[in-house]
ZAGUVO-250585 format. One record per residue (C-alpha): residue in one letter; chain; x, y, z. Coordinates in pm, 1 decimal, decimal comma. Layout:
<pts>
+---+---+----------+----------+----------+
! r ! c !        X !        Y !        Z !
+---+---+----------+----------+----------+
! A ! A !        X !        Y !        Z !
...
+---+---+----------+----------+----------+
</pts>
This chain:
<pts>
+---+---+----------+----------+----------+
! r ! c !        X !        Y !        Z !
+---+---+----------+----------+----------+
! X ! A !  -1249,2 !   1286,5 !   1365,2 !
! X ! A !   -921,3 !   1444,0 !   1196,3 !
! X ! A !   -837,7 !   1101,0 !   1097,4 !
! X ! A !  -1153,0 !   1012,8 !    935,6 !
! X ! A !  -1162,7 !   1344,3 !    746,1 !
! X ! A !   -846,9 !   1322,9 !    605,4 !
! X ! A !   -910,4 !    941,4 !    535,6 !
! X ! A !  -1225,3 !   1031,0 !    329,9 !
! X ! A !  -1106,6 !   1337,7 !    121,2 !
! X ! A !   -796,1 !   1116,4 !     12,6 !
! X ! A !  -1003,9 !    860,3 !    -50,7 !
! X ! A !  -1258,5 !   1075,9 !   -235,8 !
! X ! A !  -1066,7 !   1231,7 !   -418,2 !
! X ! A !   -839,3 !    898,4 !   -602,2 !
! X ! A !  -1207,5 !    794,9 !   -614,6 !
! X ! A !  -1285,4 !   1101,9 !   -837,3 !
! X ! A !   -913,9 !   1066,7 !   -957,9 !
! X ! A !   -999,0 !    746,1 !  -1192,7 !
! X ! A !  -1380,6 !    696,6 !  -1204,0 !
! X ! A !  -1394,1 !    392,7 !   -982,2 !
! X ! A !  -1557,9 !    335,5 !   -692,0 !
! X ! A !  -1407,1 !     16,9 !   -559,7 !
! X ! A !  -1071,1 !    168,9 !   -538,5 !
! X ! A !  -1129,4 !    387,8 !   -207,4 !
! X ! A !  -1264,0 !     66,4 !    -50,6 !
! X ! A !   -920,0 !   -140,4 !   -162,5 !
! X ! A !   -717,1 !    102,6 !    -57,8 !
! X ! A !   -938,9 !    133,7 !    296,3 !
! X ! A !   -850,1 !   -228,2 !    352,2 !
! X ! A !   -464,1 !   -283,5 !    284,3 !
! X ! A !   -387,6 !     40,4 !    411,2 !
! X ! A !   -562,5 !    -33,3 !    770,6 !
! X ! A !   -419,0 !   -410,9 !    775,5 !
! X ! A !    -66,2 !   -322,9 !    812,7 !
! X ! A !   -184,1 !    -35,4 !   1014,9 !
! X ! A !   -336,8 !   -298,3 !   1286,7 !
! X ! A !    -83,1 !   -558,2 !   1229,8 !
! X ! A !    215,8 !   -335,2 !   1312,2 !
! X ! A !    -25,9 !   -179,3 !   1632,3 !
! X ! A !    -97,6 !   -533,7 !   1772,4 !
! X ! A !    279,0 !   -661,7 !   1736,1 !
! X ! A !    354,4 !   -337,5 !   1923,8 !
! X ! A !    116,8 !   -421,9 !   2226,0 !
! X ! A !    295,7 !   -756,7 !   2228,0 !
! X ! A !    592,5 !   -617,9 !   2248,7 !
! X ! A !    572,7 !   -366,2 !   2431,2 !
! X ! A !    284,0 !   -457,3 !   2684,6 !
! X ! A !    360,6 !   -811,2 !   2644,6 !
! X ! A !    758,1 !   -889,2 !   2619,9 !
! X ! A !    757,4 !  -1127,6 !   2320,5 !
! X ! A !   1094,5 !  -1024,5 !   2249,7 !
! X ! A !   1217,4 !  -1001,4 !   2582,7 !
! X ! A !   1416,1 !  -1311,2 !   2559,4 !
! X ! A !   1639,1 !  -1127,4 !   2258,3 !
! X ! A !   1793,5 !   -907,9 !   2529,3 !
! X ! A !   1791,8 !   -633,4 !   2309,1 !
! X ! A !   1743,5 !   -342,9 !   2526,8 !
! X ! A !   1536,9 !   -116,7 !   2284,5 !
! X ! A !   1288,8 !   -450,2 !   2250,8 !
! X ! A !   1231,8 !   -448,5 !   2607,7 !
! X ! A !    869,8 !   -464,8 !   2796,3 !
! X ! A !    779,0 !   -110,9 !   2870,0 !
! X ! A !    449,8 !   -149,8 !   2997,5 !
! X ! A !    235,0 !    -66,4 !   2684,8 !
! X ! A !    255,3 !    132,9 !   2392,2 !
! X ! A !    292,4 !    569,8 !   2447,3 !
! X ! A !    -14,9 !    716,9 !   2365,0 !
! X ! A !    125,3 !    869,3 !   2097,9 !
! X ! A !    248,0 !    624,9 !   1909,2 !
! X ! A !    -62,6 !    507,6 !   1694,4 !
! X ! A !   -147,0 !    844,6 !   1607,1 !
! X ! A !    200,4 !    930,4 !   1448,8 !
! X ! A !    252,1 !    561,1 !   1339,9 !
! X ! A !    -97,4 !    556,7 !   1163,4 !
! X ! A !    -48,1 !    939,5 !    966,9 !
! X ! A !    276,6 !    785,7 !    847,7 !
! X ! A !    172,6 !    456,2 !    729,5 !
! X ! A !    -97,7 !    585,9 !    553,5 !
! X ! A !    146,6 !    832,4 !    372,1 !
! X ! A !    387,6 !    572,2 !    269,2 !
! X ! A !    100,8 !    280,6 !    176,3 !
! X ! A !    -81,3 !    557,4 !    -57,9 !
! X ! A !    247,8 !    627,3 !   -229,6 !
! X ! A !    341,0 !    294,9 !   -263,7 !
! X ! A !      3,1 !    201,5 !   -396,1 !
! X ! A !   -102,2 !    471,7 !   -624,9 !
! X ! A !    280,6 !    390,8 !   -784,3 !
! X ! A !    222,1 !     33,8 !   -861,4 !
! X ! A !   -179,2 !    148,8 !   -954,1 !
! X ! A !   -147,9 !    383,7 !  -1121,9 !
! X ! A !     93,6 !    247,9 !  -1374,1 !
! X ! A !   -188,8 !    -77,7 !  -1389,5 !
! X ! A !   -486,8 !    213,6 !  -1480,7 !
! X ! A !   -187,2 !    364,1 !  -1741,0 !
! X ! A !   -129,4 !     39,4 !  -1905,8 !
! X ! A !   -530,7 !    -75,7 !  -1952,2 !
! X ! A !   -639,0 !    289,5 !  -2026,1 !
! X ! A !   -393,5 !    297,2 !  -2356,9 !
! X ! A !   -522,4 !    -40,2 !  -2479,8 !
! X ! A !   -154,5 !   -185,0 !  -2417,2 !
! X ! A !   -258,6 !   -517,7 !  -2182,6 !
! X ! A !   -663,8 !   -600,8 !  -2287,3 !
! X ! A !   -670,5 !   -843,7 !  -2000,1 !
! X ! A !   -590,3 !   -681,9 !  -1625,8 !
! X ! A !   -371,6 !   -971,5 !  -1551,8 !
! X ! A !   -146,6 !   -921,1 !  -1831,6 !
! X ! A !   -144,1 !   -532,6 !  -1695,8 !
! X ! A !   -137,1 !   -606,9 !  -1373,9 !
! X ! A !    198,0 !   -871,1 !  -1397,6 !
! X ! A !    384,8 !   -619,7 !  -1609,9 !
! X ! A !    310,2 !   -348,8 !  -1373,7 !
! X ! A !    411,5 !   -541,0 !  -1066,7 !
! X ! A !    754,5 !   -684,9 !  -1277,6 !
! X ! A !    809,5 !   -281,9 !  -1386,0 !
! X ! A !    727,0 !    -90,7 !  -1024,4 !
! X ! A !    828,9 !   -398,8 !   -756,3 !
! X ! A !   1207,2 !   -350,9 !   -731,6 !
! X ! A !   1127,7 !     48,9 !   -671,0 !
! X ! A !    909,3 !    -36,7 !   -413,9 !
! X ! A !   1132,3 !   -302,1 !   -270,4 !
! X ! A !   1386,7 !    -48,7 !   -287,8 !
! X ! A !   1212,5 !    190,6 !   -112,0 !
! X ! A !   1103,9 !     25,9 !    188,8 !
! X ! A !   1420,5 !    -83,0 !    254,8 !
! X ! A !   1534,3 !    266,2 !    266,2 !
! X ! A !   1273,7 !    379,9 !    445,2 !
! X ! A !   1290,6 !     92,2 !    681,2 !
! X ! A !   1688,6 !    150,4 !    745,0 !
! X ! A !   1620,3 !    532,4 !    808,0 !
! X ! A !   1434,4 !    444,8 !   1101,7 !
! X ! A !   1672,3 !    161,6 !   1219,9 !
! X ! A !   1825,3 !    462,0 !   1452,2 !
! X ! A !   1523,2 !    501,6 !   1662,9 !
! X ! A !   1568,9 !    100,2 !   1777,5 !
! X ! A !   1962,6 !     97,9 !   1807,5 !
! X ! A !   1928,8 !    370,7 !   2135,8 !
! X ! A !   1712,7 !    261,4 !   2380,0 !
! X ! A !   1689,6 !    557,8 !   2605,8 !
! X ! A !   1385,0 !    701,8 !   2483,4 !
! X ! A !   1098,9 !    454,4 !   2516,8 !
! X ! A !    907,8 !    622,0 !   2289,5 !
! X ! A !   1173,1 !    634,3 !   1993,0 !
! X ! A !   1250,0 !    218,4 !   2059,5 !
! X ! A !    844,3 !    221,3 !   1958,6 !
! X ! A !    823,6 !    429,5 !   1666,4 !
! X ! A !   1147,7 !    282,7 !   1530,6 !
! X ! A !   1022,7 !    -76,1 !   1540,4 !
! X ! A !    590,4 !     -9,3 !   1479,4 !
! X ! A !    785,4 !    195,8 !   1132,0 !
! X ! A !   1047,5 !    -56,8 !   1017,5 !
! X ! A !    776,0 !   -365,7 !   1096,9 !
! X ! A !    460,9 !   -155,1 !    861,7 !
! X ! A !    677,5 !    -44,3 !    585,3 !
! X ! A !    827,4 !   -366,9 !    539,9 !
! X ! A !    495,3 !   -566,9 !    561,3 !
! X ! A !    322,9 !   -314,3 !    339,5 !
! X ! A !    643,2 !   -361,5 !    121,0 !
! X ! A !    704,8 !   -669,4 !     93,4 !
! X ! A !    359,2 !   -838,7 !    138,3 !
! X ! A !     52,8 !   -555,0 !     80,8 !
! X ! A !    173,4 !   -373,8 !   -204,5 !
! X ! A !    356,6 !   -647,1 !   -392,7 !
! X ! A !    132,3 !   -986,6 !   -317,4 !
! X ! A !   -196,0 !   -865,6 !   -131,8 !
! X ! A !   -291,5 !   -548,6 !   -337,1 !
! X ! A !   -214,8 !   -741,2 !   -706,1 !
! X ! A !   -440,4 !  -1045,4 !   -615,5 !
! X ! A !   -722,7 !   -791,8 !   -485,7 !
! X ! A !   -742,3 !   -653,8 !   -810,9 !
! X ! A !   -677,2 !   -946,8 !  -1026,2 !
! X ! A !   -979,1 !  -1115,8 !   -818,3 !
! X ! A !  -1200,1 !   -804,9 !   -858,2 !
! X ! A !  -1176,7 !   -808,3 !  -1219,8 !
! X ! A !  -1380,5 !   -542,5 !  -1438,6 !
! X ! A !  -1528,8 !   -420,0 !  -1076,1 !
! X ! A !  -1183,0 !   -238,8 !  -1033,3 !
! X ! A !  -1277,9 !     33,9 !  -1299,9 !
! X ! A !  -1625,7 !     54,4 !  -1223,1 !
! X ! A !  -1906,0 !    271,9 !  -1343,6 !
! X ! A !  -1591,6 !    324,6 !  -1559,7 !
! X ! A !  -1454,5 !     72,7 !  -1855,5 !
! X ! A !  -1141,6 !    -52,2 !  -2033,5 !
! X ! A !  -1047,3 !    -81,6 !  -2365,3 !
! X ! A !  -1159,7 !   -464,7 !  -2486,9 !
! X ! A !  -1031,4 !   -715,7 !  -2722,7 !
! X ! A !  -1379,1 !   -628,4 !  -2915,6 !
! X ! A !  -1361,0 !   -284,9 !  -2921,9 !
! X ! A !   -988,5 !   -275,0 !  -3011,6 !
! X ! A !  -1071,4 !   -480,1 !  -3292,7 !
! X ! A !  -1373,3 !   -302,9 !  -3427,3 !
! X ! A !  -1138,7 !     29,8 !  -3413,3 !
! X ! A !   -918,0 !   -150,1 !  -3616,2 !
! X ! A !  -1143,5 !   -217,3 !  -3859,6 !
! X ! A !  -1195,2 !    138,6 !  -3858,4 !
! X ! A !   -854,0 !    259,7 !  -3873,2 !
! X ! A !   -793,1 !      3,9 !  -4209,1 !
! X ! A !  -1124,8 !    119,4 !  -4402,9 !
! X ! A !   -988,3 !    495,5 !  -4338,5 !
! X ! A !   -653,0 !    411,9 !  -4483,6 !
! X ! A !   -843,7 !    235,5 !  -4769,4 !
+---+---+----------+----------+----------+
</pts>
């Protein structure tokens, strides 16, 4: 229940945010993919001993995931994936809002070119910071959060937020900013027109 609450007033409010309803649902959907991903290469890790044959100690079988773990993984991947996201997004919105890009793929390849190596950058830090919890391998429940963390940040790095979330939106179109609307090749035009009588 706590998770769904906090899910839908986050996603209410960017909903609110920039006047499109499509965004909450986007969001919804690449933030719970790495989410499971990361959870289900945990349970075959963990429960199953995929990596057993590394012989890395902290990589070990240990019976199944701690009961814990989802719950802490999930309120932190959700943290980092909406910061990541509403980053790379919001500079997209900025961009198409001003009139700068008319067409969202022009906005949305500029925005990706201008906001990838921070991201990259980023989740790499992020990624190395927990690279502690997986070096020990006395606590069990450390060896899990340090690899379920480093796996989803560098997934939502390196595939959601830079190859998953750009294609979503370039597929989606004008539905991205609906009941909402961007500035067209038309309308930029006829305000031209505008702007030149004025100065005439």
């Amino acid at each position: 229940f706590v998770i769904s609450a906090t899910l839908l007033v986050i996603f209410g409010s960017i909903g609110i945010r920039y006047r499109a309803a499509l965004i909450p649902i986007k969001l919804l959907f690449t933030i719970a993919l790495p989410i499971l991903f990361t959870l289900g290469c945990g349970v075959l890790v963990f429960e199953d001993g995929w990596l057993n044959w590394t012989g890395i100690p902290s990589l070990q079988s240990q019976g199944g995931l701690v009961w814990i773990n989802p719950v802490a993984c999930s309120f932190m991947l959700v943290g980092f994936a909406l910061d990541y996201d509403l980053f790379l997004f919001s500079r997209i919105y900025d961009e198409r809002k001003k009139g700068r890009f008319l067409q969202d793929r022009d906005a949305i390849v500029h925005s990706v070119v201008a906001t990838g190596p921070m991201i990259t950058t980023a989740g790499i830090i992020m990624a190395l910071a927990f690279s502690g919890m997986v070096v020990q391998h006395d606590n069990p429940f450390l060896c899990q959060m340090g690899f379920t963390m480093i796996l989803g940040v560098l997934v939502d790095t390196f595939i959601v937020r830079t190859l998953l979330v750009p294609a979503l939106l370039q597929a989606a179109g004008k539905l991205n900013w609906w009941p909402g609307t961007m500035p067209s090749a038309a309308a930029c035009d006829q305000r031209q027109v505008f702007l030149d009588a004025d100065t005439v």
